[in-house]
N, C-alpha and C positions, 0 to 999 in steps of 0.2 A: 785098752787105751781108748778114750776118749777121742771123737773127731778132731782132728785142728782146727777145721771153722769158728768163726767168733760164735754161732750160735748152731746148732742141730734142731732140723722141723719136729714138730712131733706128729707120729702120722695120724694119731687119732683126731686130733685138733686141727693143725696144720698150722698150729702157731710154733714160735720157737723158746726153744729153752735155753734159758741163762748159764753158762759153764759156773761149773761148783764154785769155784775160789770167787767168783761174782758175785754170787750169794751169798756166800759165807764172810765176805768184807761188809753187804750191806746187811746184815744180820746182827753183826758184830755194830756197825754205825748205828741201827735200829735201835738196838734194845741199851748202848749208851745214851741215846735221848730218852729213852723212856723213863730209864735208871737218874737222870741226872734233874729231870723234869720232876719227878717223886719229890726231891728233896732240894730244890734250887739253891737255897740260901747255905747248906754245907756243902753242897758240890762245887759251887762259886768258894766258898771257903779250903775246900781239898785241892781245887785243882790252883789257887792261888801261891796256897802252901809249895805244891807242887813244881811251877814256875819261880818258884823265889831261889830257887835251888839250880836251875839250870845255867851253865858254866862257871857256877862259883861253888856248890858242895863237892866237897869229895863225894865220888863215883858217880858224881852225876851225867858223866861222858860213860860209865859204865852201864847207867840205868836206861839210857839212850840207847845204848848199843846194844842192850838185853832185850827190848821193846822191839829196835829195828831186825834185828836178830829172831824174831818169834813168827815176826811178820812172815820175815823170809824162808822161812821153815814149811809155813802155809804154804808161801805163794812156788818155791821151790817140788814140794812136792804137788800142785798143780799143774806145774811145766811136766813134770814124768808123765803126768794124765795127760797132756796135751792142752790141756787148755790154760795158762799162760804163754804167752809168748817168749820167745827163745833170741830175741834181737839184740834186748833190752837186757844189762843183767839184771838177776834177781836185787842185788843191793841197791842198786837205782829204784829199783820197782818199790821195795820195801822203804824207802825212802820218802818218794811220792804215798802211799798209802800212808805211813804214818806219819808224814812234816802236816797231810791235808787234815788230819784227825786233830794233830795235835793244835794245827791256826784256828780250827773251826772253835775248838774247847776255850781256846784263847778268847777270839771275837765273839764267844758268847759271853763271856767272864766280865771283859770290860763292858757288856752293851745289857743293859732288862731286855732293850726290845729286839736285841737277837733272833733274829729266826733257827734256833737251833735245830729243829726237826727237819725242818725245811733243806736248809744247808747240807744237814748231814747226809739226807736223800738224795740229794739234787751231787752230791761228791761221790758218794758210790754209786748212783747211775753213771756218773761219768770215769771215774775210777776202773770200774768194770770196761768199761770199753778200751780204755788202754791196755791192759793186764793182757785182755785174749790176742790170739792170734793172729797176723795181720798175713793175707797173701802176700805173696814175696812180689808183687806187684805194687802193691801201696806200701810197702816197707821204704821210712825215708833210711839212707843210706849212709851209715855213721859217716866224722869227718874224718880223714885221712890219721888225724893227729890218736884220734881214740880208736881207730883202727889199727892202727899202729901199737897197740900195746901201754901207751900215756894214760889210756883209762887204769889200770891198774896199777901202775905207777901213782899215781893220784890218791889213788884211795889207802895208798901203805903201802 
């Protein structure tokens, strides 16, 4: 099992290292800008196609759910390693990971001068910091309502 710390020193450096599911989000955001940048003018056309669809095709609530559901497969067996955090469920988690994926794809779609690479960097740097583990010291403390059991009433 991996530390629970947001990050582990390394002793030979003494710099610190990123938990896996950290990396493996900005890997995944990385090599989508590289892939979409290759070919701009169909990927603005893919991902338009794509958006024409959401809550009006059939299974589009399913393709959604297939998407957020893969997420959480990562980030879930990243909690067994320890390195997501356990506060927060995974389907929030997975949610936040793919609603930011999917506005950024968006606001690059309508804008040329998008910063896509940028964005998508600057979202899994920050992504990654959520995801890990927080001391039970900075952990802010759900509200009574979702404590209570209404969070998953909520969700079905």
């Amino acid at each position: 099992m991996r530390p629970s710390s947001a990050a582990s020193a390394t002793p030979s450096t003494g710099s610190f290292a990123v938990p896996l599911r950290a990396e493996r989000i900005r890997a995944v955001f990385e090599d989508t800008a590289r892939e979409i940048l290759r070919a701009p003018a169909l990927s603005r056309f893919l991902i338009r196609e794509a958006e024409s669809g959401f809550g009006t095709a059939k299974g589009s609530g399913r393709d959604m759910a297939r998407m957020f559901g893969a997420i959480g497969e990562l980030l879930d067996a990243g909690r067994q390693e320890g390195d997501v955090r356990a506060d927060v469920s995974i389907e929030t988690l997975a949610e936040l990971v793919g609603g930011t994926y999917m506005a950024i794809l968006h606001g690059w779609r309508l804008s040329p001068r998008y910063p896509l690479a940028c964005r998508l960097d600057e979202a899994a740097r920050v992504l990654g910091e959520i995801i890990v583990p927080r001391p039970a010291a900075a952990a802010i403390p759900p509200r009574a309502a979702v404590a209570s059991g209404q969070r998953r009433r909520a969700l079905g």
